[in-house]
C-alpha positions in Angstrom: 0.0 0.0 0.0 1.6 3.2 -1.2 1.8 5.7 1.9 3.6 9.2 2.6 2.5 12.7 3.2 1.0 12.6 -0.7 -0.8 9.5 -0.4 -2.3 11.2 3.1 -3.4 14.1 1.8 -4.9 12.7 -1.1 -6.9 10.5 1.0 -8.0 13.6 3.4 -8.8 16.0 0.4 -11.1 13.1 -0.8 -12.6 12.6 2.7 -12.9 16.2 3.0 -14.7 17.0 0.0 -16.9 14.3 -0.2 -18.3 14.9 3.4 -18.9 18.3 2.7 -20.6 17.7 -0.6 -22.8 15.3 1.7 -23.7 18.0 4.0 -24.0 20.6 1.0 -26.4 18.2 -0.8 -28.3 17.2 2.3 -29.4 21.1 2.7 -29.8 21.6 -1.0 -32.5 19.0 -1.1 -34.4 20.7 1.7 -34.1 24.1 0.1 -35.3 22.9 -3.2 -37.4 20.4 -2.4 -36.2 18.3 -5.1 -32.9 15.6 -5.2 -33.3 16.3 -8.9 -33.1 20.1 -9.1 -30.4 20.1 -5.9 -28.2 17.6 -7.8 -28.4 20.0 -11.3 -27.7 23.1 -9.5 -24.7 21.4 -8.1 -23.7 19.7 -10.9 -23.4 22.8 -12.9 -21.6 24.7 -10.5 -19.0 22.0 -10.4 -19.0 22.0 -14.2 -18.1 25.7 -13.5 -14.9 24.6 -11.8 -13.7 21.7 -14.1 -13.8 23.9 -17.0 -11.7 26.2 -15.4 -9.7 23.3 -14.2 -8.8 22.4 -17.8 -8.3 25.7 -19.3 -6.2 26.8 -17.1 -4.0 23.4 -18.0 -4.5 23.2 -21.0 -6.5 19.8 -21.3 -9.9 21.5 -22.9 -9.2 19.9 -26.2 -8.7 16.3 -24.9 -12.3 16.1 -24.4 -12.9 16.2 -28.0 -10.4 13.4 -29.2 -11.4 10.6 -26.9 -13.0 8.1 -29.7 -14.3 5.2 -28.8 -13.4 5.6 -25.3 -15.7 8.3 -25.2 -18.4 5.4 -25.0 -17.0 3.8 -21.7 -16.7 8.1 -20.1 -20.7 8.3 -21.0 -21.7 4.8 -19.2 -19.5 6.0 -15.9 -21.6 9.0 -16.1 -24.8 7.3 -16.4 -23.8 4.8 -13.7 -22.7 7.9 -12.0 -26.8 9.6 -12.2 -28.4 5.9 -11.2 -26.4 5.5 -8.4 -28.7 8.9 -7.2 -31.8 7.8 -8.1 -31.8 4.8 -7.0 -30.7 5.5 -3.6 -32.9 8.1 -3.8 -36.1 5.4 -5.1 -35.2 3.6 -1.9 -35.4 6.6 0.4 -38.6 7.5 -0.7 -40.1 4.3 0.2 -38.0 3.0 3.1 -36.6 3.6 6.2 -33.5 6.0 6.1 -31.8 3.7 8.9 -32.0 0.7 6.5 -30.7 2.6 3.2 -27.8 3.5 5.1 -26.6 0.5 5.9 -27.2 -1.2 3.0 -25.6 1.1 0.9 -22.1 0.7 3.0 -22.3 -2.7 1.2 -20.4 -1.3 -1.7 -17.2 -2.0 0.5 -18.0 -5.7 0.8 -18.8 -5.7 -2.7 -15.9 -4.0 -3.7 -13.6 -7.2 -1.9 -15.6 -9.5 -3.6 -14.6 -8.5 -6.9 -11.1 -7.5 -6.1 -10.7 -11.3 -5.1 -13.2 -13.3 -7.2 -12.9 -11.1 -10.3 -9.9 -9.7 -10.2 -8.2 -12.8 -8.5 -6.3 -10.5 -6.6 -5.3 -12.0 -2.1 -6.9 -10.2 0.2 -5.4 -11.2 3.5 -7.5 -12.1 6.9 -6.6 -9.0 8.5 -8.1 -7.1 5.1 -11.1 -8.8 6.0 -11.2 -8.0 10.0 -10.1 -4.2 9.3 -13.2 -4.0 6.8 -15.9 -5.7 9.3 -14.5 -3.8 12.1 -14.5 -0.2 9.8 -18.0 -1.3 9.0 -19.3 -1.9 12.8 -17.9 1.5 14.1 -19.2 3.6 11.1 -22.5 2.5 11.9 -22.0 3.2 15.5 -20.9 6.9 14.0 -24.5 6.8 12.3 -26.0 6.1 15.3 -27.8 3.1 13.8 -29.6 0.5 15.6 -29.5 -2.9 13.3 -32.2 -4.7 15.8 -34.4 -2.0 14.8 -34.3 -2.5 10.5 -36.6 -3.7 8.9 -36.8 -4.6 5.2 -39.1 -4.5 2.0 -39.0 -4.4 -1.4 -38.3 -1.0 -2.4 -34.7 -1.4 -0.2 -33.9 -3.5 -3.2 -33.3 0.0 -4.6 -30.1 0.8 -2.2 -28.9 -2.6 -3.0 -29.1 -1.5 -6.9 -27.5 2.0 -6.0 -24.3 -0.1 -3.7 -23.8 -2.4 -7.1 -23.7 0.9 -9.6 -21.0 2.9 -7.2 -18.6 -0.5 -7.2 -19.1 -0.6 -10.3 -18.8 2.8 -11.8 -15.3 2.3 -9.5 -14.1 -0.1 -11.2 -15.4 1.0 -14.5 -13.0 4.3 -13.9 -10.2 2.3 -12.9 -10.4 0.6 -15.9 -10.7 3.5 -18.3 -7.3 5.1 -16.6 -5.0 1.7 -16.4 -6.8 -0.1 -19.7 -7.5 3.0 -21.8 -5.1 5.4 -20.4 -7.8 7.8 -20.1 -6.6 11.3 -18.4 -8.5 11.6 -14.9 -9.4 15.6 -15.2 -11.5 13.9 -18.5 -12.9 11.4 -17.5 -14.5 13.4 -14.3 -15.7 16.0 -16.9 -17.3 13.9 -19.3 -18.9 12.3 -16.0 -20.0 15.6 -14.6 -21.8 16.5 -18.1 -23.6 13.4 -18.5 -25.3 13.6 -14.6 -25.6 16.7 -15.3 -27.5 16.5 -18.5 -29.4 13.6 -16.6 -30.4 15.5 -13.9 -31.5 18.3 -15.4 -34.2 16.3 -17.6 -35.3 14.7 -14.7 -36.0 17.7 -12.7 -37.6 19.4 -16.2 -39.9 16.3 -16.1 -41.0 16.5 -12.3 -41.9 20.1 -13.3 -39.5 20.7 -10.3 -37.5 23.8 -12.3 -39.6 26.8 -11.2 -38.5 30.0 -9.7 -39.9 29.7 -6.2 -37.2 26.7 -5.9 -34.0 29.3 -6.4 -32.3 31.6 -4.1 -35.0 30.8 -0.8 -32.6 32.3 1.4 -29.5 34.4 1.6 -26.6 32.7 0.8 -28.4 30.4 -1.6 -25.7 30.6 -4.5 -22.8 30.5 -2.5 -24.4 27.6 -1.3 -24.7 26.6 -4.6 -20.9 27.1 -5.4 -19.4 25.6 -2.4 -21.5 22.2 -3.1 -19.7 22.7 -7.1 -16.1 23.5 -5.2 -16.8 20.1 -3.0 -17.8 18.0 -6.3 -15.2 18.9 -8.3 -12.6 18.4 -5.5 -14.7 14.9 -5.4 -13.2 14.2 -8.4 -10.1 15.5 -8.7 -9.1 13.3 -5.3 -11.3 10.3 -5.2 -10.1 9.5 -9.5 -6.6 10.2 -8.7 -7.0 7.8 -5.8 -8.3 5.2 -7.8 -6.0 5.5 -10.2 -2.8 5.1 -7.4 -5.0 2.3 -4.9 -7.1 -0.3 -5.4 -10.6 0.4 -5.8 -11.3 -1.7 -2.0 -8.6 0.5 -0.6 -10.5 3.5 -1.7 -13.8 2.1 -0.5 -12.2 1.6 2.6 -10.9 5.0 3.4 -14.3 6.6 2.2 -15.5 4.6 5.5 -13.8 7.5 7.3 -16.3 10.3 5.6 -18.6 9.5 8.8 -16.7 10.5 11.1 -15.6 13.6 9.6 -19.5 14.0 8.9 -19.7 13.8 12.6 -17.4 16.6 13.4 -19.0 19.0 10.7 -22.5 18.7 12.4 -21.1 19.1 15.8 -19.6 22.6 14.4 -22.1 23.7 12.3 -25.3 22.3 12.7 -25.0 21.5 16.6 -25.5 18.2 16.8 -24.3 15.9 20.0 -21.2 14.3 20.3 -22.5 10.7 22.3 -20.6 8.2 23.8 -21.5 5.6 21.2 -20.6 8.1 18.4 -17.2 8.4 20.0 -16.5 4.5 20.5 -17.5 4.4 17.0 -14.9 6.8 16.1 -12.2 4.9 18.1 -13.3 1.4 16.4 -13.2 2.9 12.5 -9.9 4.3 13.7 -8.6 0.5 14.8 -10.3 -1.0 11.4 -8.1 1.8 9.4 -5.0 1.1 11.1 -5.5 -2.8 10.5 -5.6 -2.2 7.0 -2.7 0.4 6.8 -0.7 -1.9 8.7 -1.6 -4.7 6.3 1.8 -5.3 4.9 3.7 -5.2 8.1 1.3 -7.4 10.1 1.4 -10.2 7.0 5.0 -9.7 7.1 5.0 -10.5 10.1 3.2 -13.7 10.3 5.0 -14.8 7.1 8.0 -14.8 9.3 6.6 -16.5 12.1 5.3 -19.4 9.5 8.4 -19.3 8.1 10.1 -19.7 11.5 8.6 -22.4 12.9 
């Protein structure tokens, strides 16, 4: 596992952002009273960014000499929008408690495919950092598993886990296959959820004027939630293009906790004692699986010893 200050801020910068776009997008949706109209807003505002992103380096044109690979950018963009709406399909018709457990399942399903798939070892450790990660992030979410219950429409959340390890994967694939450039691949993926969202909020009759600026601060709103998605991008492909995707999957396990901190800051929320011995127990899960190579080392001696 490739460390150093780099690797750490990388991995921060993509923690960062993303829990910030989270709390962004949380407060859009009340705003607007639409996901749809929230996530075009923010989309575009993020498109904003990236284009000034590639101007300013120079990497404008590439978008318009990516042939056939162009066809693989479109479907992570498209995998990008359903992995929205169908968490968003399974929100509307179950509990939020269930949906967010069962979309954490993208980690184990990311494992799966590294070893199955990919036929890549993940050692026992790997697997008891992940569980462990798992059990104090929904300690962090304050969740209650005696108290889920299921029905069909959770199916959705299951649907929405299986399209982010994909689209993962699918990126990963476009950068080490294709040798697609990261900064174009996050712009083509931008445009197409973009353009996705933006007919679906035109056909729930959700774009009206009533539904922008509500309250001061609205754009900059707006803008900071664009900042937060491009930064998304910028950190969470570059990260997938140095890690493996279960590596990435498993330091996104670390967003809720930083989640945590931003609502005791901001929004006011409490700091219990089950939210902090979750903190303490994603903590031991991450440095199982930073540790990964020294405690395998390790126990390769040991077999080799005796």
């Amino acid at each position: 596992m490739k460390g150093g200050p780099k690797s750490i801020g990388m991995t921060g910068g993509m923690v960062i952002c993303w829990s910030i776009y989270y709390a962004v997008s949380k407060v859009m949706v009340n705003l607007t009273g639409s996901p749809y109209l929230a996530g075009m807003l923010l989309r575009a505002a993020a498109l904003l960014f990236l284009s000034i992103q590639l101007l300013a380096g120079h990497g404008f044109s590439k978008l318009f000499r990516q042939g056939k690979v162009s066809l693989i950018l479109i479907l992570i963009g498209v995998l990008g929008f359903l992995l929205d709406l169908f968490a968003n399909m399974g929100y509307a018709g179950g509990a939020l408690s269930t949906g967010t457990a069962l979309l954490k399942t993208d980690v184990l399903m990311a494992n799966l495919i590294t070893v199955f798939l990919y036929k890549k070892r993940l050692y026992p450790s790997d697997w008891l950092g992940t569980a462990v990660m798992l059990a104090g992030v929904l300690m962090v979410l304050g969740l209650n598993l005696s108290q889920i219950s299921f029905n069909p429409t959770d199916l959705f959340f299951i649907l929405s886990a299986m399209c982010v390890t994909a689209n993962a994967f699918v990126i990963k694939a476009a950068q080490d296959k294709y040798h697609a450039d990261t900064d174009t691949i996050s712009y083509y993926n931008n445009f197409v959820v973009l353009l996705l969202f933006s007919c679906s909020a035109a056909w729930a009759g959700d774009i009206r004027p009533e539904n922008f600026g509500v309250i001061p601060g609205f754009w900059l709103l707006v803008l900071l939630g664009g900042l937060c998605q491009a930064g998304i991008y910028f950190f969470y492909y570059r990260n997938l293009k140095t890690h493996e995707v279960w590596v990435v999957k498993l330091y996104l396990l670390l967003m809720p906790v930083v989640s945590c901190f931003i609502g005791i800051v901001f929004l006011e929320e409490e700091l219990t004692g089950q939210k902090i011995l979750g903190i303490l127990i994603v903590l031991l899960g991450a440095a199982l699986i930073l540790l990964r190579n020294r405690i395998n080392h390790e126990e390769n001696l040991t077999c080799a010893d005796g």
